[in-house]
PDB file as gemmi writes it, atoms N, CA and C in Angstrom:
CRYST1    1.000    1.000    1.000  90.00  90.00  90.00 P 1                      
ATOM      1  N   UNK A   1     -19.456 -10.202 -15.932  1.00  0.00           N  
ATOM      2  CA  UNK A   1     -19.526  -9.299 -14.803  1.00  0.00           C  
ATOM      3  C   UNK A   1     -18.622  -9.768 -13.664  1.00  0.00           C  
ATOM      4  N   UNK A   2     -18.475 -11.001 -13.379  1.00  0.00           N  
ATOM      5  CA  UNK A   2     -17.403 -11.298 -12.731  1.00  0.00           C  
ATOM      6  C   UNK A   2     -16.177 -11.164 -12.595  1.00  0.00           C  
ATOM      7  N   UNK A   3     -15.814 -11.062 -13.998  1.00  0.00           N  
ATOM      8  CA  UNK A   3     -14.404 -10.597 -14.482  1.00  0.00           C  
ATOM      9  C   UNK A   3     -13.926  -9.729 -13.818  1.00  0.00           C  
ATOM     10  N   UNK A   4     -15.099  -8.661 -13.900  1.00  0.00           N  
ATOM     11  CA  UNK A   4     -14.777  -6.997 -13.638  1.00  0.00           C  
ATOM     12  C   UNK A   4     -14.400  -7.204 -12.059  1.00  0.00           C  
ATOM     13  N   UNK A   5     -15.435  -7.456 -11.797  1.00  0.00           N  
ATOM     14  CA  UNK A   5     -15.596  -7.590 -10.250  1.00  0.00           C  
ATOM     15  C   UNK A   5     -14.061  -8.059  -9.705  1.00  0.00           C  
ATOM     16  N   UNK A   6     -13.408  -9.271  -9.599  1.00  0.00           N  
ATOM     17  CA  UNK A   6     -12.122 -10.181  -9.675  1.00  0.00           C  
ATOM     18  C   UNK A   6     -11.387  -9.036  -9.745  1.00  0.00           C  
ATOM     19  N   UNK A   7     -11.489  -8.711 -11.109  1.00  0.00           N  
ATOM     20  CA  UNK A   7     -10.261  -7.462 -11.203  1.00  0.00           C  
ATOM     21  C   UNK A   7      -9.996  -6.255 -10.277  1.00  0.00           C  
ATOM     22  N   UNK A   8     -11.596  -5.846 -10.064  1.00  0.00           N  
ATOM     23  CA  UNK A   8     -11.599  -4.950  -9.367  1.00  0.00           C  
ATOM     24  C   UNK A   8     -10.684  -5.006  -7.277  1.00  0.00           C  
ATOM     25  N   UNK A   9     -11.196  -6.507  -6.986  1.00  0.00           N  
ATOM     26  CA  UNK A   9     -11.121  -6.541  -5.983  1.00  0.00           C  
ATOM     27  C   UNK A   9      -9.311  -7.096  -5.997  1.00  0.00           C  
ATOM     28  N   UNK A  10      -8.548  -7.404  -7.007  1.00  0.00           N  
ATOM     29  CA  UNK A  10      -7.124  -7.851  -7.386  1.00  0.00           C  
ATOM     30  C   UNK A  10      -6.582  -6.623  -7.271  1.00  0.00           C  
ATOM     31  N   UNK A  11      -6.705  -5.549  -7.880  1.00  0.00           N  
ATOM     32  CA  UNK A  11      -6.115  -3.933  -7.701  1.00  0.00           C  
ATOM     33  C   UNK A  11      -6.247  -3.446  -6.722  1.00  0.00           C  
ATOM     34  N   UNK A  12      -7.684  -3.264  -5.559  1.00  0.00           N  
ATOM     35  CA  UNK A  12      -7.825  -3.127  -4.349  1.00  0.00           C  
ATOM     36  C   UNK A  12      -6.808  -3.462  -3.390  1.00  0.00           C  
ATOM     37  N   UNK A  13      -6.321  -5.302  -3.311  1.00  0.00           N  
ATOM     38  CA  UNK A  13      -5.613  -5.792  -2.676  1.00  0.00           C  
ATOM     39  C   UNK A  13      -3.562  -5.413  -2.917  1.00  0.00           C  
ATOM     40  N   UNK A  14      -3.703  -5.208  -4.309  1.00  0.00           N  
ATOM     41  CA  UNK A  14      -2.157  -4.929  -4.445  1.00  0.00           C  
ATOM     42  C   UNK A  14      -1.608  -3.423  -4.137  1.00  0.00           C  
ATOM     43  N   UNK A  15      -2.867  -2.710  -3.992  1.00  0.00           N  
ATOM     44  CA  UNK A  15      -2.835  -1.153  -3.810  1.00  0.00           C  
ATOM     45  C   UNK A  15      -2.521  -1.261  -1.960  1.00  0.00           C  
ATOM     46  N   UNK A  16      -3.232  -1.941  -1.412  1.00  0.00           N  
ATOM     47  CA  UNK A  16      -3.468  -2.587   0.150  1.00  0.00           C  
ATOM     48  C   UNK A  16      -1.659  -2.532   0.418  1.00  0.00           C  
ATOM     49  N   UNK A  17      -1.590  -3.694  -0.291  1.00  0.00           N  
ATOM     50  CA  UNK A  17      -0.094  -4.010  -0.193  1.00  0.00           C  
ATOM     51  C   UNK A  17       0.717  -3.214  -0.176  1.00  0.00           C  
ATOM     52  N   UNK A  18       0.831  -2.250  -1.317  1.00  0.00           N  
ATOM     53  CA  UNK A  18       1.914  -1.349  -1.463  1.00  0.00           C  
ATOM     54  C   UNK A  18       1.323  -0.202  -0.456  1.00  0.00           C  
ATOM     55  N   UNK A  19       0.277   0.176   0.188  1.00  0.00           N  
ATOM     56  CA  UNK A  19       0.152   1.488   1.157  1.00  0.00           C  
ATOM     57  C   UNK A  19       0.924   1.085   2.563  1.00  0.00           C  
ATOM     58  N   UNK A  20       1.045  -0.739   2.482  1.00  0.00           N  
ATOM     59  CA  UNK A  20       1.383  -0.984   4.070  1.00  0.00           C  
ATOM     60  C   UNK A  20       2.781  -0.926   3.556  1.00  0.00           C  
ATOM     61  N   UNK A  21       3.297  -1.513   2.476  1.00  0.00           N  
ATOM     62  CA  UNK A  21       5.400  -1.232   2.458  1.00  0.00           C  
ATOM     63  C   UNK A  21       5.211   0.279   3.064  1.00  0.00           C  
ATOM     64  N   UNK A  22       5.145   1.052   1.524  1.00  0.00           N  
ATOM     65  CA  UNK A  22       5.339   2.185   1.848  1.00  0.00           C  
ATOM     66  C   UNK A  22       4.800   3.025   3.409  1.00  0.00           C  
ATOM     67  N   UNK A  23       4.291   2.929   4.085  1.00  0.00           N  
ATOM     68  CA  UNK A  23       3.900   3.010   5.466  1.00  0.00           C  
ATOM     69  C   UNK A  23       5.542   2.660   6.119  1.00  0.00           C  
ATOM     70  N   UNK A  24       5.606   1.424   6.388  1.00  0.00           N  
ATOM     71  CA  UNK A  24       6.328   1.111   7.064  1.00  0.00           C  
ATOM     72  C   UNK A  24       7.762   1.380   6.518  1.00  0.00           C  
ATOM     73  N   UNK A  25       8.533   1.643   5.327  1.00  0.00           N  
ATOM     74  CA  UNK A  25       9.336   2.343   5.108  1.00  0.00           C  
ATOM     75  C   UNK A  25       9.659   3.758   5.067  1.00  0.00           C  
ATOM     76  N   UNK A  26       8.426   4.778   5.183  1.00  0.00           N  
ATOM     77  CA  UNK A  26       8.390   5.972   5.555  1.00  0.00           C  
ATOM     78  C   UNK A  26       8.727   6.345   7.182  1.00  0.00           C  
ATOM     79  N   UNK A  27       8.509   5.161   7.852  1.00  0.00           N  
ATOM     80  CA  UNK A  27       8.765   5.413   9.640  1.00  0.00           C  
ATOM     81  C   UNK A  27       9.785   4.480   9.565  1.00  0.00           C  
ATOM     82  N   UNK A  28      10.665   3.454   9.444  1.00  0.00           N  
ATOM     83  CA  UNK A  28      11.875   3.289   9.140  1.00  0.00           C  
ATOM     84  C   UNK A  28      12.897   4.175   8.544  1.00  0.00           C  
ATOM     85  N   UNK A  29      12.573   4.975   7.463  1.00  0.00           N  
ATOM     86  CA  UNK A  29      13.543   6.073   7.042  1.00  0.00           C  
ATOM     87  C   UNK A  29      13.763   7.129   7.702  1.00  0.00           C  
ATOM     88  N   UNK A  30      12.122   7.575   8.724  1.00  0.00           N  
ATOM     89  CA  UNK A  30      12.352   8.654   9.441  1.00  0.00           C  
ATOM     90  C   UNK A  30      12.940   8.347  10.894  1.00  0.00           C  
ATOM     91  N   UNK A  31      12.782   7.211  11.335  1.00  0.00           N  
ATOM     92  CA  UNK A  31      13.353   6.650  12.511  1.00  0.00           C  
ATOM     93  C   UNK A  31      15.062   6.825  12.147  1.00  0.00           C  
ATOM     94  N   UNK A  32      15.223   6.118  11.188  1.00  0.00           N  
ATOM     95  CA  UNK A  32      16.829   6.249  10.859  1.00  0.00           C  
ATOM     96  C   UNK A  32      17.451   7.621  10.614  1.00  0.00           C  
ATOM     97  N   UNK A  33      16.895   8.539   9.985  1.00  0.00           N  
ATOM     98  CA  UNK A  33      17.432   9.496   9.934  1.00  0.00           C  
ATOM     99  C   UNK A  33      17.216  10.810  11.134  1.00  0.00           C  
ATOM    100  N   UNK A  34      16.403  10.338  12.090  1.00  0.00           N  
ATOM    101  CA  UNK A  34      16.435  10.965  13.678  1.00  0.00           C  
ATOM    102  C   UNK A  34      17.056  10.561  14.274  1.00  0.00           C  
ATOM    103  N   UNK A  35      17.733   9.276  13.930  1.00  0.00           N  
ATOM    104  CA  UNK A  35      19.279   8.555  14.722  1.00  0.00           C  
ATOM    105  C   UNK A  35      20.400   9.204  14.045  1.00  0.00           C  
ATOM    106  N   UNK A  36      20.103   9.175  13.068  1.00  0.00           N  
ATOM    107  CA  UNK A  36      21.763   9.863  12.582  1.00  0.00           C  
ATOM    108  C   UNK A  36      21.259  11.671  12.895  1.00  0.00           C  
ATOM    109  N   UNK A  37      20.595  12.581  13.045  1.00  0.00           N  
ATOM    110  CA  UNK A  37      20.553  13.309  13.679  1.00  0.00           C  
ATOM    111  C   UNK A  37      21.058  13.622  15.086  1.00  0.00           C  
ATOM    112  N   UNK A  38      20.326  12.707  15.937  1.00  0.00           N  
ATOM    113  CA  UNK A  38      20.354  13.163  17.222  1.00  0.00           C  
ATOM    114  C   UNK A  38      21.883  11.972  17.691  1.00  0.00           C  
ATOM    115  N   UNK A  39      22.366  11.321  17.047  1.00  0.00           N  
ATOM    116  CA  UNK A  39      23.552  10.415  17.294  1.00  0.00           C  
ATOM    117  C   UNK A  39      22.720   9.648  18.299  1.00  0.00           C  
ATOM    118  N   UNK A  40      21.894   8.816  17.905  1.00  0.00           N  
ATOM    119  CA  UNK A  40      21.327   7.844  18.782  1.00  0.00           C  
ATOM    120  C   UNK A  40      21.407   6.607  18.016  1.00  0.00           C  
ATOM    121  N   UNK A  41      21.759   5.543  18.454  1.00  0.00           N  
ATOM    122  CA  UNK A  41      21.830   4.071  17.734  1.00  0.00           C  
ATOM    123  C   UNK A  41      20.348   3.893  17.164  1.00  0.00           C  
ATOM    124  N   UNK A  42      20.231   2.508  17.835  1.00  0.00           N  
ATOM    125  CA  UNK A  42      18.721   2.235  16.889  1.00  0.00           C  
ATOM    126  C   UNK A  42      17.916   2.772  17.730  1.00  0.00           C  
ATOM    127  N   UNK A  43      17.681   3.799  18.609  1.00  0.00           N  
ATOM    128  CA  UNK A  43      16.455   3.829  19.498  1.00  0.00           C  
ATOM    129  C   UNK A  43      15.477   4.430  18.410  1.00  0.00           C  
ATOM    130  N   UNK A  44      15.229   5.567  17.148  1.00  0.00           N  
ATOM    131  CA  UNK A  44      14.151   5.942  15.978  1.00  0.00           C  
ATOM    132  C   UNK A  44      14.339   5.112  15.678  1.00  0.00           C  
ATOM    133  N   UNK A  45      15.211   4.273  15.196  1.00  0.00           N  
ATOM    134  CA  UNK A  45      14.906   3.478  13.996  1.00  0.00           C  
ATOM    135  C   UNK A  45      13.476   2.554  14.299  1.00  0.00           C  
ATOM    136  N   UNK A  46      13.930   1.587  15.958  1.00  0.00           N  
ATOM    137  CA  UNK A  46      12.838   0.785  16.542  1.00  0.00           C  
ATOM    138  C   UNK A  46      11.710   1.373  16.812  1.00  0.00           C  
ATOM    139  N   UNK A  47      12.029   2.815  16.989  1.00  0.00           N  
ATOM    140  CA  UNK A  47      10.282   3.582  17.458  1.00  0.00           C  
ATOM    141  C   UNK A  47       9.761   3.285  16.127  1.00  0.00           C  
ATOM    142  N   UNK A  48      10.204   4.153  14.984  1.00  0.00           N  
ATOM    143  CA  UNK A  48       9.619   4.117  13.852  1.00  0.00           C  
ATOM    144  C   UNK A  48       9.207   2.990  12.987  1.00  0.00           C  
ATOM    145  N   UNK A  49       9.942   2.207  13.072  1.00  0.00           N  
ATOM    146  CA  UNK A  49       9.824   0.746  12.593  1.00  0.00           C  
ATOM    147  C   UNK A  49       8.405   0.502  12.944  1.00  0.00           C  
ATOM    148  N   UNK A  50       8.148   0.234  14.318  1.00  0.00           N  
ATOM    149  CA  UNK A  50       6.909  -0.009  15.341  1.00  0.00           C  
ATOM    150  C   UNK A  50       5.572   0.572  15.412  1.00  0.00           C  
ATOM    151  N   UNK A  51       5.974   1.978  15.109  1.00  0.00           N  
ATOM    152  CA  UNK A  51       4.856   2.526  14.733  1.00  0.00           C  
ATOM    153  C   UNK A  51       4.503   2.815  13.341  1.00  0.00           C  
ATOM    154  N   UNK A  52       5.559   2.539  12.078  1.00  0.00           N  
ATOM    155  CA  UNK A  52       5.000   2.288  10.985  1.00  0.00           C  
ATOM    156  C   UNK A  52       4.252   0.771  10.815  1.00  0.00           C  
ATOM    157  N   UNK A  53       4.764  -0.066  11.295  1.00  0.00           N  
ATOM    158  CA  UNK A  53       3.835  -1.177  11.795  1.00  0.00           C  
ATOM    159  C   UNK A  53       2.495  -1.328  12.213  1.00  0.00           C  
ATOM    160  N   UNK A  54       2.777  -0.324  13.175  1.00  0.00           N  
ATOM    161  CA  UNK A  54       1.318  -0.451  13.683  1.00  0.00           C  
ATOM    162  C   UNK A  54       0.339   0.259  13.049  1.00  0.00           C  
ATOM    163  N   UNK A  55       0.449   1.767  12.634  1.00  0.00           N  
ATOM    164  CA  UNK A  55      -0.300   2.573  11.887  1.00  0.00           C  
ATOM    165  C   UNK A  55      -0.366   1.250  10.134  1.00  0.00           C  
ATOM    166  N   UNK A  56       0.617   0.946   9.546  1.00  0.00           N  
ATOM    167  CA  UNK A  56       0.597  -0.041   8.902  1.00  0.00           C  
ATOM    168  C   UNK A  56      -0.558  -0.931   8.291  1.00  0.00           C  
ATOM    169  N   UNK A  57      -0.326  -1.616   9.523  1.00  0.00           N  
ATOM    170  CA  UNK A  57      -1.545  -2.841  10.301  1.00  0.00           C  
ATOM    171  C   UNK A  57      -2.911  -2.271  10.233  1.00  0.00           C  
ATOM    172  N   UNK A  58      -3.200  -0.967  11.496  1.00  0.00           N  
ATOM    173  CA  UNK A  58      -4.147  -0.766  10.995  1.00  0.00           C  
ATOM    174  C   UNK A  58      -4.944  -0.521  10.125  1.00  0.00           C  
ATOM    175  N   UNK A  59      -4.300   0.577   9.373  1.00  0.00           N  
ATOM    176  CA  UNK A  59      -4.765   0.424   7.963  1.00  0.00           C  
ATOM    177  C   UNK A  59      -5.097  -0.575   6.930  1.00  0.00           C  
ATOM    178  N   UNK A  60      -4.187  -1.593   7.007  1.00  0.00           N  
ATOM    179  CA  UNK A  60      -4.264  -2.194   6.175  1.00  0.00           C  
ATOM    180  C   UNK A  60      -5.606  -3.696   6.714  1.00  0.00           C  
ATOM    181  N   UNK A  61      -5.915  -3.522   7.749  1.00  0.00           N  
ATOM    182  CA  UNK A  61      -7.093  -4.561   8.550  1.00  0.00           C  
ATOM    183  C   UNK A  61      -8.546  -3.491   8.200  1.00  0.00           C  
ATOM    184  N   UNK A  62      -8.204  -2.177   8.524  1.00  0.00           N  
ATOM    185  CA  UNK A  62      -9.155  -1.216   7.902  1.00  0.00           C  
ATOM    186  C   UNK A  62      -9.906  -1.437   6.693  1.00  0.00           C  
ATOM    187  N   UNK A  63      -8.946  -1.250   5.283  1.00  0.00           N  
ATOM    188  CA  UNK A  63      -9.357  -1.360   4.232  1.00  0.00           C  
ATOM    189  C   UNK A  63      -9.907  -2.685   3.929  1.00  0.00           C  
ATOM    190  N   UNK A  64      -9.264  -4.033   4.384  1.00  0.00           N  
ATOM    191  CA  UNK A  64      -9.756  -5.160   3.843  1.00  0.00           C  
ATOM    192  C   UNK A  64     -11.204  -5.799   4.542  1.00  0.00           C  
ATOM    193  N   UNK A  65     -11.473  -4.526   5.586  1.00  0.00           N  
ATOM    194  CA  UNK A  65     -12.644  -5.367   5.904  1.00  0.00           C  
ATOM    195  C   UNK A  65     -13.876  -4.063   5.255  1.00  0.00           C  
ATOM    196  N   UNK A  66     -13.118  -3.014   4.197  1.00  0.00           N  
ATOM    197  CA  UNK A  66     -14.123  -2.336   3.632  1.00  0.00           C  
ATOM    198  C   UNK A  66     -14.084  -3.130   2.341  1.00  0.00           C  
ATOM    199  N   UNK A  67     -13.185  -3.303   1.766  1.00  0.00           N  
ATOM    200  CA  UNK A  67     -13.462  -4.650   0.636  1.00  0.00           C  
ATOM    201  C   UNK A  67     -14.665  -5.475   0.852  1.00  0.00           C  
ATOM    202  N   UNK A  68     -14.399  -6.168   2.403  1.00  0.00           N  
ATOM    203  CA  UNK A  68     -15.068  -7.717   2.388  1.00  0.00           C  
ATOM    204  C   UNK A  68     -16.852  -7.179   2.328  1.00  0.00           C  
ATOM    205  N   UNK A  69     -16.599  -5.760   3.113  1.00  0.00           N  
ATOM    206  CA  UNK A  69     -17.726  -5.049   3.167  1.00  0.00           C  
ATOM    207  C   UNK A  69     -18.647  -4.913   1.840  1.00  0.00           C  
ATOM    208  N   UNK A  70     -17.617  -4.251   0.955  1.00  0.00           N  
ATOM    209  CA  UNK A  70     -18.359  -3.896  -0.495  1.00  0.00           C  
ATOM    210  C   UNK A  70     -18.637  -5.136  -1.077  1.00  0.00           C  
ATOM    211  N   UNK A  71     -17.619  -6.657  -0.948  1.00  0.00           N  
ATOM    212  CA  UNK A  71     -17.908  -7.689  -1.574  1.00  0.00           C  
ATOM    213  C   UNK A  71     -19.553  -8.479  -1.366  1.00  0.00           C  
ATOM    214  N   UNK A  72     -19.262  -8.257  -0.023  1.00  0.00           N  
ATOM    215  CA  UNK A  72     -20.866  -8.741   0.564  1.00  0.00           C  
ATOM    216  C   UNK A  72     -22.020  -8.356  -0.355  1.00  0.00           C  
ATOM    217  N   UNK A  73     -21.972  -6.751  -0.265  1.00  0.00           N  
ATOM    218  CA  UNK A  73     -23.168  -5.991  -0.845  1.00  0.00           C  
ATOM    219  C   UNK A  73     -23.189  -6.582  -2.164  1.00  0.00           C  
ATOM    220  N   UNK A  74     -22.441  -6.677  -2.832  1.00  0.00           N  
ATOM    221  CA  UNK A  74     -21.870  -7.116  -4.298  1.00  0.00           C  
ATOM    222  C   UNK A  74     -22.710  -8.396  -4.559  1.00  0.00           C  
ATOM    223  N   UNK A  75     -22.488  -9.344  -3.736  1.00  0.00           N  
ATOM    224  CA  UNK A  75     -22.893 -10.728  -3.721  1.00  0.00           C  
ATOM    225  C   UNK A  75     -24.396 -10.639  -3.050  1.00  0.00           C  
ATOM    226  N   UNK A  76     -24.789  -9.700  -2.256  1.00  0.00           N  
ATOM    227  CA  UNK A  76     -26.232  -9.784  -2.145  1.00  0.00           C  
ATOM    228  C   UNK A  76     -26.818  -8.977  -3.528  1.00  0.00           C  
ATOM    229  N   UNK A  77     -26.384  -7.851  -4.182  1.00  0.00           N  
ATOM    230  CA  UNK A  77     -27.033  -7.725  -5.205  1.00  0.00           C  
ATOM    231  C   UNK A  77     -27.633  -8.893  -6.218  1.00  0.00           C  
ATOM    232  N   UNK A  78     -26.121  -9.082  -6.779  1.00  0.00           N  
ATOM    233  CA  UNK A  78     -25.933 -10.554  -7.595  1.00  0.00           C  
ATOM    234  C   UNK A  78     -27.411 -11.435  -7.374  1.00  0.00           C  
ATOM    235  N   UNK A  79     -27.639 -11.688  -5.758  1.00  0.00           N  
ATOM    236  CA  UNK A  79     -28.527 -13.083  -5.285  1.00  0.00           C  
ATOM    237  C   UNK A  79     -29.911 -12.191  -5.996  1.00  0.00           C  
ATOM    238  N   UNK A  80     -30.202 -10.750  -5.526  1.00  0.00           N  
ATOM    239  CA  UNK A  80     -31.176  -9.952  -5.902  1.00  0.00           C  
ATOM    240  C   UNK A  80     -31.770 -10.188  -7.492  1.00  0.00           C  
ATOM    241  N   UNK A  81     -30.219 -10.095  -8.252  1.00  0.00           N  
ATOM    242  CA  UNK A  81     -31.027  -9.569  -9.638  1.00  0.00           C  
ATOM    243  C   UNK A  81     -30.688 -11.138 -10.193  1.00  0.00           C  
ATOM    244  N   UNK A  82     -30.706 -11.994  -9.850  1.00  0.00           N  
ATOM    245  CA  UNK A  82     -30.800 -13.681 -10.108  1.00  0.00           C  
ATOM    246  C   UNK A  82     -31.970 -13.787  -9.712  1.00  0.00           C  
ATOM    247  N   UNK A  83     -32.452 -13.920  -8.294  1.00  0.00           N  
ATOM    248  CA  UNK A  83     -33.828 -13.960  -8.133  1.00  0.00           C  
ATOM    249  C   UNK A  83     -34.923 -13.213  -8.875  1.00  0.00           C  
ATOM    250  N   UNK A  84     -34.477 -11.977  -8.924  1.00  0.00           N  
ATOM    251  CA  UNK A  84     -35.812 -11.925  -9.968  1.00  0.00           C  
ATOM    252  C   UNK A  84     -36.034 -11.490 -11.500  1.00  0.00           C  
ATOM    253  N   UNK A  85     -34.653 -12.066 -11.935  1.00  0.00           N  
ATOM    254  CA  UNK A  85     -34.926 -12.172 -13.558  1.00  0.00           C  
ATOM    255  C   UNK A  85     -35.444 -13.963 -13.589  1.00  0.00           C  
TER     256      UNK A  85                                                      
END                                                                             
């Protein structure tokens, strides 16, 4: 049962990972391509950068403390059905 569990919470974290790239390369691409629009140097690029960052971040502090959340419950079950088998 552990196995599962491990695995489960290993896919959680690499899924984590890839929502914050992709985040932050979706507001980098759109930052860059509102500069080559509007003929502005880096001023999108740095907005977007920044706020794919930050939206980013949050998310990604979001999800891992719904992980640590579900892990908890996980590990108080566990103590549950040890104690009373």
């Amino acid at each position: 049962m552990k196995r599962n569990n491990s695995g489960r919470v290993i896919l959680a974290h690499i899924t984590i990972g890839l929502q914050l790239a992709i985040t932050i390369l979706l507001f980098v691409y759109g930052g860059y391509r509102l500069d080559l629009y509007y003929e502005k140097s880096p001023i999108f690029l740095l907005i977007g950068t920044a706020l794919g960052m930050c939206l980013g971040f949050y998310h990604l502090m979001k999800e891992l403390n719904n992980e640590n959340d579900k892990s908890n419950i996980d590990q108080e079950e566990e103590k549950k059905r040890i104690k009373w088998n």
